[in-house]
LUMBA-585693 format. One record per residue (C-alpha): residue in three letters; x, y, z. Coordinates in nm, 2 decimals, m for minus. Example, Ala and Ser with C-alpha at 12.3 -4.5 7.8 and 13.67 -1.06 7.14 Angstrom:
BEGIN
REC  code       X       Y       Z
REC   Ala    1.23   m0.45    0.78
REC   Ser    1.37   m0.11    0.71
This chain:
BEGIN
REC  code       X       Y       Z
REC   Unk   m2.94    2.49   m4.54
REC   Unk   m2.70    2.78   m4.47
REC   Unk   m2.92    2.92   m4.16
REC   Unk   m2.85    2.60   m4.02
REC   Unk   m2.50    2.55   m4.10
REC   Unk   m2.40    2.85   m3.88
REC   Unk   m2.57    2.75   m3.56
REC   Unk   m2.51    2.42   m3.54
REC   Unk   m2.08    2.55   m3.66
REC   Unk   m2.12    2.73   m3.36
REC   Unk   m2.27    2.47   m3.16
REC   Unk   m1.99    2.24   m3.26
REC   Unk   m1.72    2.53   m3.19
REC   Unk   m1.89    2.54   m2.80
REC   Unk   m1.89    2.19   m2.77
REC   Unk   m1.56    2.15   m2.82
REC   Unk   m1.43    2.43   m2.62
REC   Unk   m1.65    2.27   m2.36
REC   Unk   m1.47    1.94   m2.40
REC   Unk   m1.11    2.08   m2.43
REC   Unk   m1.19    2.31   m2.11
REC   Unk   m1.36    1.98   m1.92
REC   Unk   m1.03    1.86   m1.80
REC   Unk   m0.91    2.17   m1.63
REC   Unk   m1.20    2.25   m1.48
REC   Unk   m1.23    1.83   m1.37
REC   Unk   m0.86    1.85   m1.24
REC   Unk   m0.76    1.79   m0.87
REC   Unk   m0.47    1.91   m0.71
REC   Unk   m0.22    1.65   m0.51
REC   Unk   m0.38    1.56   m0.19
REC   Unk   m0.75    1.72   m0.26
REC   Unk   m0.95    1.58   m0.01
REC   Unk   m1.33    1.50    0.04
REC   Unk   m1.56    1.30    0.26
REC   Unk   m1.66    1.01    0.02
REC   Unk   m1.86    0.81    0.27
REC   Unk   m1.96    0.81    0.66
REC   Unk   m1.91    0.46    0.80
REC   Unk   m2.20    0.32    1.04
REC   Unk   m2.25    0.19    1.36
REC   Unk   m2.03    0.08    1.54
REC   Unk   m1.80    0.29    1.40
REC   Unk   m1.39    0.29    1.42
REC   Unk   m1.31    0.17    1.04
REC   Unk   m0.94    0.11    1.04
REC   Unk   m0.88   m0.06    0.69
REC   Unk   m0.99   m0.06    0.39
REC   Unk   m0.98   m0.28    0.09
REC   Unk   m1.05   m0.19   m0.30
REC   Unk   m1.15   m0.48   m0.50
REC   Unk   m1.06   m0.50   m0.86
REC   Unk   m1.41   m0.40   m0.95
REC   Unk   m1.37   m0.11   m0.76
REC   Unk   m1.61   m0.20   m0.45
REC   Unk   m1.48   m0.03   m0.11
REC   Unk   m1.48   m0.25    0.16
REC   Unk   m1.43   m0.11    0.53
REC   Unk   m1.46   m0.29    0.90
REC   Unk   m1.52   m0.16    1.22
REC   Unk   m1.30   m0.21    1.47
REC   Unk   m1.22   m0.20    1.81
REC   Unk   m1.26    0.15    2.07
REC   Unk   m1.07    0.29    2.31
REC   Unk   m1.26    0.21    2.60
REC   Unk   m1.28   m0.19    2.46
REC   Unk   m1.67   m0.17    2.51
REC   Unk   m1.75   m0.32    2.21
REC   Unk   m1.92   m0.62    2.24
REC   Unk   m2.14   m0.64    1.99
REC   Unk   m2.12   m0.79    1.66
REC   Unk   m1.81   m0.61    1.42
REC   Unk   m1.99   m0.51    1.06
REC   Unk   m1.84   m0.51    0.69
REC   Unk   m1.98   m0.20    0.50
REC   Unk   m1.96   m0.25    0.11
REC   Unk   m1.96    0.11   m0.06
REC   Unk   m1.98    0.21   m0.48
REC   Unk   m1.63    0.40   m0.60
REC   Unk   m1.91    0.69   m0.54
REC   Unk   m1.93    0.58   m0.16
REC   Unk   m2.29    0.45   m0.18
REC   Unk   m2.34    0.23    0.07
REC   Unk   m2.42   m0.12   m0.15
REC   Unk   m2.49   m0.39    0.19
REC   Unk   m2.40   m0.46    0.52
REC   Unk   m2.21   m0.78    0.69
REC   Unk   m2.27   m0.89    1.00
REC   Unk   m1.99   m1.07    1.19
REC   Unk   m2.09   m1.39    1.29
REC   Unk   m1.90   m1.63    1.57
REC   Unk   m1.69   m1.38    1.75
REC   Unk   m1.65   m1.42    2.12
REC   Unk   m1.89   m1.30    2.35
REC   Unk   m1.85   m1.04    2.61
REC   Unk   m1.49   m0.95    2.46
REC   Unk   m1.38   m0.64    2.26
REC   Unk   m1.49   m0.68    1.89
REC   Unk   m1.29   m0.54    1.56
REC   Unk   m1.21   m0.68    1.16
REC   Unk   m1.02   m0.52    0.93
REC   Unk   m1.06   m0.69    0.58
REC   Unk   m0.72   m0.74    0.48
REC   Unk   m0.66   m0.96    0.16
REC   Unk   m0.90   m1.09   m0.12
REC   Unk   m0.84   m1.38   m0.33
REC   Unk   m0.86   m1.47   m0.72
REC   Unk   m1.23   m1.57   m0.70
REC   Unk   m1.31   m1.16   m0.51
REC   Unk   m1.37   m1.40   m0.16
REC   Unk   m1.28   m1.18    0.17
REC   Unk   m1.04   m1.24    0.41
REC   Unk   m1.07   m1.06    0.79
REC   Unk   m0.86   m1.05    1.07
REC   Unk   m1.08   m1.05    1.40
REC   Unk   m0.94   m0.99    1.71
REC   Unk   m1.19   m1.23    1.93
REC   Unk   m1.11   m1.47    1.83
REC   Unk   m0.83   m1.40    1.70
REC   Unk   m0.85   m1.56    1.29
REC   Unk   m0.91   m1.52    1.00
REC   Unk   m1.26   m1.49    0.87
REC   Unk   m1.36   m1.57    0.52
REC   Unk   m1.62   m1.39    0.39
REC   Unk   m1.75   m1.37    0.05
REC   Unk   m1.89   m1.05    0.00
REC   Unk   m2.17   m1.24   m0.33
REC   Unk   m2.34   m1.51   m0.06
REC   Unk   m2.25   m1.34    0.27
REC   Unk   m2.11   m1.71    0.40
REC   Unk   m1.85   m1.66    0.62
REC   Unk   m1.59   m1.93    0.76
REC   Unk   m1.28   m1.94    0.95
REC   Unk   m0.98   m1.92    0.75
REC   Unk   m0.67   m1.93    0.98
REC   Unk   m0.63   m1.93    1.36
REC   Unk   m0.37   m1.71    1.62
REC   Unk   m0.27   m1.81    1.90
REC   Unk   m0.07   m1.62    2.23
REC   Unk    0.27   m1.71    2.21
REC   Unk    0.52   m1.65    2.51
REC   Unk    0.85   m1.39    2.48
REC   Unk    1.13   m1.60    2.35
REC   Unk    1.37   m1.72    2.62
REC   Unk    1.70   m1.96    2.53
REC   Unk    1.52   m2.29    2.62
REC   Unk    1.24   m2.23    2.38
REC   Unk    1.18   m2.34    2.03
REC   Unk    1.19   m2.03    1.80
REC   Unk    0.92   m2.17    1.65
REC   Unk    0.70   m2.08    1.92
REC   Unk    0.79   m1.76    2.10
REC   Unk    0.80   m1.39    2.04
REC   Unk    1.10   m1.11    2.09
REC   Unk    0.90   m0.91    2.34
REC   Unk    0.96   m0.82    2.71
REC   Unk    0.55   m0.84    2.73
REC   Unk    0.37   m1.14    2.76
REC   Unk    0.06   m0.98    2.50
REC   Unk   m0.24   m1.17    2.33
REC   Unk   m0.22   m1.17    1.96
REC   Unk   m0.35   m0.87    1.77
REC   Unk   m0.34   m0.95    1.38
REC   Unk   m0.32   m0.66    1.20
REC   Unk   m0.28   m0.66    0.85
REC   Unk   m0.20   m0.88    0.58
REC   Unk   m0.01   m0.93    0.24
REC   Unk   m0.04   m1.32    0.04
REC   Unk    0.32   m1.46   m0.06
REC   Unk    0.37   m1.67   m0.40
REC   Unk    0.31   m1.98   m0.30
REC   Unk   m0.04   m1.93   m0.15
REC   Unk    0.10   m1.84    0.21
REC   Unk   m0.03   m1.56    0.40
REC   Unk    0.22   m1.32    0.60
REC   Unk    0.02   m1.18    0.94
REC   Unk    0.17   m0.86    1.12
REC   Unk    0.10   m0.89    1.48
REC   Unk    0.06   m0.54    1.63
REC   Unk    0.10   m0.66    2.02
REC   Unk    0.33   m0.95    2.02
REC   Unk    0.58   m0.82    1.76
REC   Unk    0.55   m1.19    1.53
REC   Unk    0.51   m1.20    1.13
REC   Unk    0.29   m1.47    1.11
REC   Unk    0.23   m1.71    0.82
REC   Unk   m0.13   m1.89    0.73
REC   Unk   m0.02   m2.20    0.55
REC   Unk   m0.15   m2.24    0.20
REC   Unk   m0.53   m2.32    0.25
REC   Unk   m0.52   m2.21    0.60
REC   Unk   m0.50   m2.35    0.91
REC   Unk   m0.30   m2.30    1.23
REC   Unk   m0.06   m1.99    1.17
REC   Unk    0.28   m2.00    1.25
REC   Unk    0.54   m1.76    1.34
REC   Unk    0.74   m1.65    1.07
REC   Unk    0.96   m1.39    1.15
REC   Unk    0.99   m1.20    1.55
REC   Unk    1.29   m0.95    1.60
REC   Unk    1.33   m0.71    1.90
REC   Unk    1.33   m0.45    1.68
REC   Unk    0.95   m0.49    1.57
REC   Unk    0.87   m0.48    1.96
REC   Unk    0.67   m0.16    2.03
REC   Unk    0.53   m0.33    2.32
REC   Unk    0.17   m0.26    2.30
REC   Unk    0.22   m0.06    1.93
REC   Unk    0.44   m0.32    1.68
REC   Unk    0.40   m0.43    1.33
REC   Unk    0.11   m0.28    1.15
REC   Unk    0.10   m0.27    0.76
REC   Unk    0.26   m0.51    0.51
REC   Unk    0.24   m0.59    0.14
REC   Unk    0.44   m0.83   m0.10
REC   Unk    0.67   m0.58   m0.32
REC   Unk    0.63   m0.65   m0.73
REC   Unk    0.97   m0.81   m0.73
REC   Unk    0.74   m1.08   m0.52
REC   Unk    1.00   m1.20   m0.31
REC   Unk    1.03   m0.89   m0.06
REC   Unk    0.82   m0.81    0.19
REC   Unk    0.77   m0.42    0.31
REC   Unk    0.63   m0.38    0.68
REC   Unk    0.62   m0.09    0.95
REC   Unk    0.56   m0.06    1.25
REC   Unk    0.42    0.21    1.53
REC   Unk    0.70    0.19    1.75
REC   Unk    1.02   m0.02    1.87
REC   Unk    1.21   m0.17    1.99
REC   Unk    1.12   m0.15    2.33
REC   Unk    1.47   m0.20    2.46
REC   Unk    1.64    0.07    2.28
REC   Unk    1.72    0.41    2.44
REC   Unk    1.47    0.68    2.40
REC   Unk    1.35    0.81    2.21
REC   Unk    1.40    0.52    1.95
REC   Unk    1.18    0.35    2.12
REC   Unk    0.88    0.55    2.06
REC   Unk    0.96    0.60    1.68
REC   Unk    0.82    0.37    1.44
REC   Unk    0.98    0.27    1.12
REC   Unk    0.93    0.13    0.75
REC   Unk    1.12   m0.20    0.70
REC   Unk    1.19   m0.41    0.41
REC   Unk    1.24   m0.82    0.49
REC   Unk    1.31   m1.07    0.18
REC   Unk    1.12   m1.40    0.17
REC   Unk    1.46   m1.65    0.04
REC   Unk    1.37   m1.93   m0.21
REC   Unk    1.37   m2.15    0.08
REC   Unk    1.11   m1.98    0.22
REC   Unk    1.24   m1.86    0.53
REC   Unk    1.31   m1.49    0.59
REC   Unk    1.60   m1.25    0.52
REC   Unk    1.83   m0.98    0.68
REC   Unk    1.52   m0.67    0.80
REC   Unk    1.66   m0.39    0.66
REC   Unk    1.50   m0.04    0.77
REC   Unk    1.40    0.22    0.55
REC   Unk    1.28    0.50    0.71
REC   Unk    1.23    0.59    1.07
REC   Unk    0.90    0.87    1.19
REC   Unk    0.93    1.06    1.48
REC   Unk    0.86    1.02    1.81
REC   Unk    0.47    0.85    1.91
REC   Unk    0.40    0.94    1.50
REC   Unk    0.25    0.58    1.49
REC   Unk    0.29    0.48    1.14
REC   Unk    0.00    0.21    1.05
REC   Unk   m0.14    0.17    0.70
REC   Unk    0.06    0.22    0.39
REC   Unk    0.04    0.18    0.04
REC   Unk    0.32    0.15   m0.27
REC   Unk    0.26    0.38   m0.58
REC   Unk    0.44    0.22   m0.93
REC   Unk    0.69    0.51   m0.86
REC   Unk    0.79    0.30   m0.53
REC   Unk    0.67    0.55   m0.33
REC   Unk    0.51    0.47    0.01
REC   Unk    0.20    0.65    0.11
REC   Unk    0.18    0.61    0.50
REC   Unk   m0.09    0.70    0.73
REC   Unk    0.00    0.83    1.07
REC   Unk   m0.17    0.77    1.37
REC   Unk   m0.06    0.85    1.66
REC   Unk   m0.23    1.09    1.89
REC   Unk   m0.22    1.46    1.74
REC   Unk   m0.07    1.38    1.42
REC   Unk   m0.31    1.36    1.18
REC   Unk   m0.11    1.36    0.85
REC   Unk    0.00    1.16    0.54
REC   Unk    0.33    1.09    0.46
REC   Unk    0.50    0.98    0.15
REC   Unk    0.84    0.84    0.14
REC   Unk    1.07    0.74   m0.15
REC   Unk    1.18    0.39   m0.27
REC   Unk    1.54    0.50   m0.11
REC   Unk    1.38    0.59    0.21
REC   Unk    1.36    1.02    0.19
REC   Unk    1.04    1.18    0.29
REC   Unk    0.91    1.37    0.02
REC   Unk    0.61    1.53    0.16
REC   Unk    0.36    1.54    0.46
REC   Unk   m0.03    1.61    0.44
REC   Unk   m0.12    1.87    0.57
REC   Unk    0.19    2.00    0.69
REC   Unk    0.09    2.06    1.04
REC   Unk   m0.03    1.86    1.26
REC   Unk   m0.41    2.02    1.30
REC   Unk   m0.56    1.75    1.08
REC   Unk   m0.68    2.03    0.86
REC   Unk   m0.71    1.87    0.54
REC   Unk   m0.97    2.08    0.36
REC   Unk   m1.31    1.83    0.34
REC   Unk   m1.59    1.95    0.64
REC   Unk   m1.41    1.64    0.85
REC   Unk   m1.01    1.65    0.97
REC   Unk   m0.79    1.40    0.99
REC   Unk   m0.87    1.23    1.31
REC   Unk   m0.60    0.94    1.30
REC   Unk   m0.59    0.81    0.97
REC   Unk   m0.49    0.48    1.01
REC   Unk   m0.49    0.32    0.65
REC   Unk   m0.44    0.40    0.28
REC   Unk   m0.54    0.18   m0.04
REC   Unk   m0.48    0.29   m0.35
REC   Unk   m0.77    0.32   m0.66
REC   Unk   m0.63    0.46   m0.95
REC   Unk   m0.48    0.78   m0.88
REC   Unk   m0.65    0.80   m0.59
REC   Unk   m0.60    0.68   m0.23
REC   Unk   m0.88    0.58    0.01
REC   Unk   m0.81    0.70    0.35
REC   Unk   m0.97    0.57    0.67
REC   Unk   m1.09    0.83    0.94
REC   Unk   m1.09    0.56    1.27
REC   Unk   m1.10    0.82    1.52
REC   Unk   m1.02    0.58    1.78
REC   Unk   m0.96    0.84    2.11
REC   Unk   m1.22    1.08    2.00
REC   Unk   m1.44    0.87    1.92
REC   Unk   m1.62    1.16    1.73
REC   Unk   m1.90    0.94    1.51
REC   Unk   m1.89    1.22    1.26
REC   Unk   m1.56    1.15    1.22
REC   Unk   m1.60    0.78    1.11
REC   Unk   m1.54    0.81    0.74
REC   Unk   m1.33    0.68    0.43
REC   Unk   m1.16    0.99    0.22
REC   Unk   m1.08    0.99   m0.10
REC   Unk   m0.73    1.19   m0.12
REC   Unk   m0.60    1.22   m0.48
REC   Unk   m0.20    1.11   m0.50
REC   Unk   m0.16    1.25   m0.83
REC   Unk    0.01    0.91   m0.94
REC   Unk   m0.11    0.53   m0.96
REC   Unk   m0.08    0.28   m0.70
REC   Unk    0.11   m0.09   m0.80
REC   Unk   m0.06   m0.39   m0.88
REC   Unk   m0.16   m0.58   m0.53
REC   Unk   m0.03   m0.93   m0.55
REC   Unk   m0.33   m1.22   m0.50
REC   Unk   m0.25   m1.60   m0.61
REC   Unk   m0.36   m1.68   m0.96
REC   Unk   m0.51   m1.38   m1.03
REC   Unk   m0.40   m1.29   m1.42
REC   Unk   m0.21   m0.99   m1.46
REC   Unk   m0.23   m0.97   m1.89
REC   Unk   m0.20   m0.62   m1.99
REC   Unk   m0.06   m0.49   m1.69
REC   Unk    0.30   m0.58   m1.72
REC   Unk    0.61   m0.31   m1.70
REC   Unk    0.77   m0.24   m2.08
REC   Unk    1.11    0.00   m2.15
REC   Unk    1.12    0.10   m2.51
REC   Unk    1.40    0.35   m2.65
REC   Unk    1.48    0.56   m2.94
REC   Unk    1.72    0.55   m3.12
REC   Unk    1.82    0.12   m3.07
REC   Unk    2.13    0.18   m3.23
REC   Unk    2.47    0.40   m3.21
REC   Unk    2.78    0.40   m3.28
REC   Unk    3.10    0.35   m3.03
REC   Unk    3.23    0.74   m2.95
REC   Unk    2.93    0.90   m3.04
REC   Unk    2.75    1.06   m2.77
REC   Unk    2.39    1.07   m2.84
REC   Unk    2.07    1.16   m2.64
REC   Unk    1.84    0.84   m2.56
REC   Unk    1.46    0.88   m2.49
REC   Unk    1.32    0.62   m2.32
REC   Unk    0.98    0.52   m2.25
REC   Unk    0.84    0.33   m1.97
REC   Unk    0.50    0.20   m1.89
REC   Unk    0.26   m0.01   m1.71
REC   Unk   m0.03   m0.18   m1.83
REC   Unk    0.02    0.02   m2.14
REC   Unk    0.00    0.32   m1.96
REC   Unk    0.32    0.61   m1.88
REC   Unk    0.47    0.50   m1.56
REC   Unk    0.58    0.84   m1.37
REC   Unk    0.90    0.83   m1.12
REC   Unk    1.04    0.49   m1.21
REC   Unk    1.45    0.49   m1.28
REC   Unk    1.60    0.44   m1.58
REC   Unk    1.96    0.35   m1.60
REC   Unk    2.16    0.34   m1.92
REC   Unk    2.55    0.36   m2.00
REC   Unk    2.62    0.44   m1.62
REC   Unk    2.36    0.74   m1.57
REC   Unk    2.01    0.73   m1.49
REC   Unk    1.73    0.98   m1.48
REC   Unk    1.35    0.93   m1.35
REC   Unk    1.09    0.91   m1.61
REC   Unk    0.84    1.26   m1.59
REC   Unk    0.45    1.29   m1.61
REC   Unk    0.39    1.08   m1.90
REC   Unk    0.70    0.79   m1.85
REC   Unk    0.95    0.98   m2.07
REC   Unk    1.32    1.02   m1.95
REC   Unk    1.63    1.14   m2.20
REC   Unk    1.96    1.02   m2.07
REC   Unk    2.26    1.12   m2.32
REC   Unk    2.53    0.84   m2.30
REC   Unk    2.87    0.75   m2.49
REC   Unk    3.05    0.43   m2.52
REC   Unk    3.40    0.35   m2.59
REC   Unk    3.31   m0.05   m2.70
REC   Unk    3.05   m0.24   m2.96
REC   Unk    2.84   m0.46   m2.83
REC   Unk    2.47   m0.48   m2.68
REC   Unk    2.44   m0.26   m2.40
REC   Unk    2.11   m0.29   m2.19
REC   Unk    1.91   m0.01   m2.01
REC   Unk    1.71   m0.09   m1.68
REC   Unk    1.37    0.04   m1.54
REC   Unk    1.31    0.02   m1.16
REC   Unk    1.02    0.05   m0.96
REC   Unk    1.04    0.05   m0.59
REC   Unk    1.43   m0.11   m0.63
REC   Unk    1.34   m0.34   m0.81
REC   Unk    1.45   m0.41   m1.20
REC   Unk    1.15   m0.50   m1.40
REC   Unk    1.19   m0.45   m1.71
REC   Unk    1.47   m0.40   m1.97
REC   Unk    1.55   m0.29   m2.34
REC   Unk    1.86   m0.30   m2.52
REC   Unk    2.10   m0.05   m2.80
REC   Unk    2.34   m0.18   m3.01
REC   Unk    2.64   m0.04   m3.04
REC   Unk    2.86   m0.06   m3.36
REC   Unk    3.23    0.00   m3.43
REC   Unk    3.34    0.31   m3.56
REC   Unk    3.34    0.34   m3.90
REC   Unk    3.71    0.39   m4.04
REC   Unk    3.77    0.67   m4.30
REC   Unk    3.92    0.61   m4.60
């Protein structure tokens, strides 16, 4: 038995060296880029949706030359980028420019599209292929003193509605950007007949307004951009585009727009997606950009890919206008929509690795168990005038949470690779004293010290 004890030690020893050497070799570096599927006929994806069982889904959309008349298509791809089936738009209005972008799924994994003609909502579920209207648009004149809010836009343009993406609210609702006439819309619970929510001069970009928009995990703030505005302000504001935050109140109207962060000039922010950090991951796509950019929960720009402007980003295909980023895992899916070029070899979804996980998107009465926030500390208790070093522990769904802020005692620190951050703190009084975690500004979740008297000598 002792001539076989020494191979198969040996074997064992390989193995394992294979295994522990596995994940270096296996590692990507931040913003590694490949081609992970071409997108058919007729081309121009422009969003993209992961599903929580990790299907792709990708529409085609409109071109520049608005020639496309024929029916838009759904493409359903593996997390591999197989190509799994193929929708075909039904209903759409003939003769007229076609595009959907599949922008929301609900609790039961049931599609929802925005098509521009007509301009609705489509549901469509991806199991049965059925497909029904959801929601309507409708072209709504620029606001003028004798007319209901209600019913008008902040533009100087008269535009037809473009419905661009989408995000759901609490209570069922779904919030609509409109990328030409400048509106948030909202689709009443159920759907129906949508109905201006929110218009400001300042989300007027005249033919380029409001593109991307999710519900933020404090689920009562919405975060929207847009690709340029206003169109009354001075050069070149007008041309820049910016990242805006806008609070849904309990009443359910909207709040004070608060901006962000502001791109530069014909940049053309679209597409965006939140990490748990709170970072923003924004495509760009205006002409001769090409590039990713990632901005900070504060609003700071912490990095562009690639760092020119050649749409160089290392896979055989360039950047050719992204125009949307979903997040899967610590991955992002990138559209390629390629919309002047209209290169077809260009007409792709990346898969770009962020290095970090996206948050949670919000859908109506879909369970989130296992997947809430959690703050834990070491040591719980202290004594008053004794400074001590606190390490705290955050995590999400069980799992580290990188780049969230912990506050404790009047400092705060942000929590490195694995959700660890050490903050050393003092206090002059007894009592509980509570330590914060926040994620994208928001506080959401808490843990507590105690903090004793000092112990008297004899």
């Amino acid at each position: 038995m002792r001539s076989l004890r020494a191979p198969a030690a040996l074997l064992a020893a390989g193995l394992a060296l294979a295994l522990a050497l596995a994940p270096a070799a296996c590692a990507r570096n931040r913003f590694d880029t490949r081609v992970l599927a071409h997108v058919g006929s007729p081309g121009y994806p422009a969003l993209s949706l992961v599903a929580p069982d990790r299907t792709i889904y990708v529409g085609t959309f409109t071109n520049a030359s608005g020639s496309d008349t024929g029916p838009s298509k759904v493409f359903a791809y593996s997390p591999k980028g197989k190509l799994l089936r193929t929708y075909v738009i039904k209903g759409q209005t003939p003769g007229s420019a076609h595009g959907v972008q599949v922008a929301a799924i609900d609790k039961r994994g049931v599609l929802y599209l925005l098509d521009q003609n007509p301009s609705r909502v489509l549901r469509l579920n991806p199991r049965t292929g059925r497909q029904s209207t959801y929601g309507t648009f409708f072209d709504v004149p620029p606001c003028v003193p004798a007319t209901p809010p209600a019913d008008c836009s902040d533009t100087v343009m008269d535009n037809p509605p473009e419905p661009d993406y989408a995000a759901w609210g609490t209570d069922g609702a779904m919030y609509v950007t409109d990328y030409q006439q400048a509106v948030v819309w909202r689709v009443p619970p159920g759907g129906g007949r949508a109905h201006v929510w929110f218009t400001d001069p300042r989300l007027d970009g005249s033919l380029f307004g409001p593109a991307g928009i999710i519900l933020m995990p404090d689920h009562r703030t919405l975060m929207l951009d847009t690709s340029a505005g206003g169109a009354t302000s001075p050069p070149p504001d007008s041309t820049t585009g910016e990242l805006y935050k806008l609070p849904i109140l309990p009443n359910g109207r909207p709040g004070t727009l608060t901006k962000l962060w502001e791109s530069g000039p014909t940049e053309g922010p679209d597409g965006f997606a939140l990490a748990r950090s709170g970072n923003v991951y924004m495509a760009l796509v205006g002409p001769n950009v090409n590039q990713l950019v990632v901005i900070s929960p504060t609003g700071t720009e912490l990095a562009r890919f690639p760092t020119d402007m050649s749409g160089n980003n290392g896979s055989p295909v360039p950047f050719d206008e992204p125009s949307s980023v979903q997040f899967d895992g610590r991955r992002m899916i990138v559209t390629n929509d390629a919309f002047f070029s209209g290169d077809p070899s260009h007409f792709v979804i990346f898969d770009v690795w962020a290095g970090e996980p996206g948050a949670p998107v919000f859908v109506p009465g879909r369970k989130a168990a296992g997947r809430r926030y959690r703050l834990t500390v070491r040591p719980r208790k202290t004594t008053v005038g004794d400074s001590r070093s606190f390490r705290f522990h955050a995590t999400h769904g069980g799992a580290g949470l990188r780049g969230a802020l912990v506050t404790f005692g009047g400092t705060s620190a942000r929590t490195g690779r694995h959700g660890y951050a050490t903050l050393v703190v003092g206090f002059e009084h007894r009592g509980r004293k509570t330590a914060t975690l926040t994620v994208a500004g928001m506080v959401v979740a808490r843990t507590h010290v105690q903090v004793a008297p000092e112990s008297q000598g004899d």
